[in-house]
C-alpha positions in Angstrom: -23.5 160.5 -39.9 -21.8 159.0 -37.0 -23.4 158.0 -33.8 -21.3 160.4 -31.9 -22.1 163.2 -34.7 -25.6 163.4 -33.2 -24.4 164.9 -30.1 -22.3 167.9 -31.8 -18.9 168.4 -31.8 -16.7 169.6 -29.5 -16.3 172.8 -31.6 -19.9 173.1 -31.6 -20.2 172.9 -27.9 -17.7 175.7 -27.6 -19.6 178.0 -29.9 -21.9 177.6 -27.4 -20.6 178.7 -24.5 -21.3 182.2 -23.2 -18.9 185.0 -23.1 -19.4 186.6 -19.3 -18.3 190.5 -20.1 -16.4 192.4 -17.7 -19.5 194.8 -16.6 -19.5 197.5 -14.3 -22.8 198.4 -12.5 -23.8 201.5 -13.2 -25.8 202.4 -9.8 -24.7 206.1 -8.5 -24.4 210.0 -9.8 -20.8 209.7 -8.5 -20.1 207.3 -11.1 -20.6 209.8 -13.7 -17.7 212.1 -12.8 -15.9 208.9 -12.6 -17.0 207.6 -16.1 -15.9 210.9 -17.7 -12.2 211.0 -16.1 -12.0 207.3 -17.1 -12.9 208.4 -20.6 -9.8 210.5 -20.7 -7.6 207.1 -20.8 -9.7 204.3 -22.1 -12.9 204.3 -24.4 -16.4 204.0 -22.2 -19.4 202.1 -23.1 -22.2 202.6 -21.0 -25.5 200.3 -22.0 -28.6 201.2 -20.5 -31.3 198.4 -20.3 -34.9 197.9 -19.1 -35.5 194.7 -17.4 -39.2 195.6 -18.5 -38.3 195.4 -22.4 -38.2 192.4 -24.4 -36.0 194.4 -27.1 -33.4 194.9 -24.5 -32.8 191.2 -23.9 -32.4 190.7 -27.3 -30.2 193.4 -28.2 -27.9 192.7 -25.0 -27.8 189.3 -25.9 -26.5 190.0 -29.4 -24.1 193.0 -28.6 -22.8 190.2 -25.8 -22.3 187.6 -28.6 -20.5 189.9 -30.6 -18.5 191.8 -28.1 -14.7 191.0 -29.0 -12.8 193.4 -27.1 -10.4 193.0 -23.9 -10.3 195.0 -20.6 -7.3 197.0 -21.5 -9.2 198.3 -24.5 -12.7 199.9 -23.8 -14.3 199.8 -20.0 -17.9 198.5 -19.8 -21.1 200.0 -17.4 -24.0 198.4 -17.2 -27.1 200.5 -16.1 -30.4 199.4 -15.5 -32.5 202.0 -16.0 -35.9 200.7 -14.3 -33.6 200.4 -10.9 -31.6 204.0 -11.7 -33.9 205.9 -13.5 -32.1 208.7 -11.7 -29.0 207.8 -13.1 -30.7 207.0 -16.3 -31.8 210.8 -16.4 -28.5 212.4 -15.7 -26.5 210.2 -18.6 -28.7 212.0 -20.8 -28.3 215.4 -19.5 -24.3 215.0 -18.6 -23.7 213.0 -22.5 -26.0 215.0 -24.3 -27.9 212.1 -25.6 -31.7 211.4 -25.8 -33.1 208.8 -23.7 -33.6 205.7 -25.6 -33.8 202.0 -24.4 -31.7 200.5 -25.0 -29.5 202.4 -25.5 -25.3 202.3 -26.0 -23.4 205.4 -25.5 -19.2 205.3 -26.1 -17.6 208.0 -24.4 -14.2 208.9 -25.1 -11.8 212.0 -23.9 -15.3 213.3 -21.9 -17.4 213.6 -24.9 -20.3 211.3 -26.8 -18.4 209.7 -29.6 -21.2 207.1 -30.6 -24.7 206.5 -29.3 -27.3 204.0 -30.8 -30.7 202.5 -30.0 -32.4 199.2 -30.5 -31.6 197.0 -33.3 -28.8 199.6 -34.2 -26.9 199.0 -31.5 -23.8 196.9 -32.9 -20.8 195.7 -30.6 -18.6 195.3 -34.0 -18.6 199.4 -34.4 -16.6 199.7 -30.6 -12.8 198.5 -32.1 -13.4 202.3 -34.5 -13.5 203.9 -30.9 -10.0 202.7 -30.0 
């Protein structure tokens, strides 16, 4: 091995680096009404997370990692759940999904197209939703 081999290679490095996803906070019960006329024209992914849960940092961490999708393609919310339990409560009632955490629910054309929990949520599934 080469001295400079110890330190990685570039390619290495870039593996590395961290994606930043384009996510929108998911803070009122407006957004709802929004999220389902958005739906209508583009695929919606809402992730709910508990800051309290170690599970959720893991699984947001891996769906992050394996997220490969653009803005033009599916729109991302991001809802913390312990902040908006309110919110929380009223994706369940207005998607028709169980609360779970965490939790991803894709919404397309105003209905629940997918919903998973825990180590079954899976970023690589969303490109089916397009």
């Amino acid at each position: 091995m080469s001295y400079f081999g110890l330190f990685g290679s570039k390619s290495s490095l870039q593996k590395n680096e961290k994606q930043v996803l384009p996510w929108n906070p998911l803070t009122s019960l407006e957004q709802l009404d929004i999220i389902l006329e958005e739906s209508k024209k583009i695929p919606v992914v809402i992730f709910k997370y508990s800051s309290r849960c170690g599970v959720s940092r893991m699984v947001l961490r891996q769906f992050e990692n394996n997220y490969n999708l653009n803005v033009t393609q599916v729109k991302l919310y991001f809802l913390d759940l312990i902040a908006f339990r309110d919110v929380s409560d009223e994706v369940g009632y207005k998607f028709q999904v169980m609360h779970q955490s965490p939790q991803l629910i894709v919404i397309k054309n105003g209905i629940t197209v997918h919903h998973a929990s825990h180590y079954s949520i899976d970023a690589s599934i969303l490109d089916r939703f397009i």
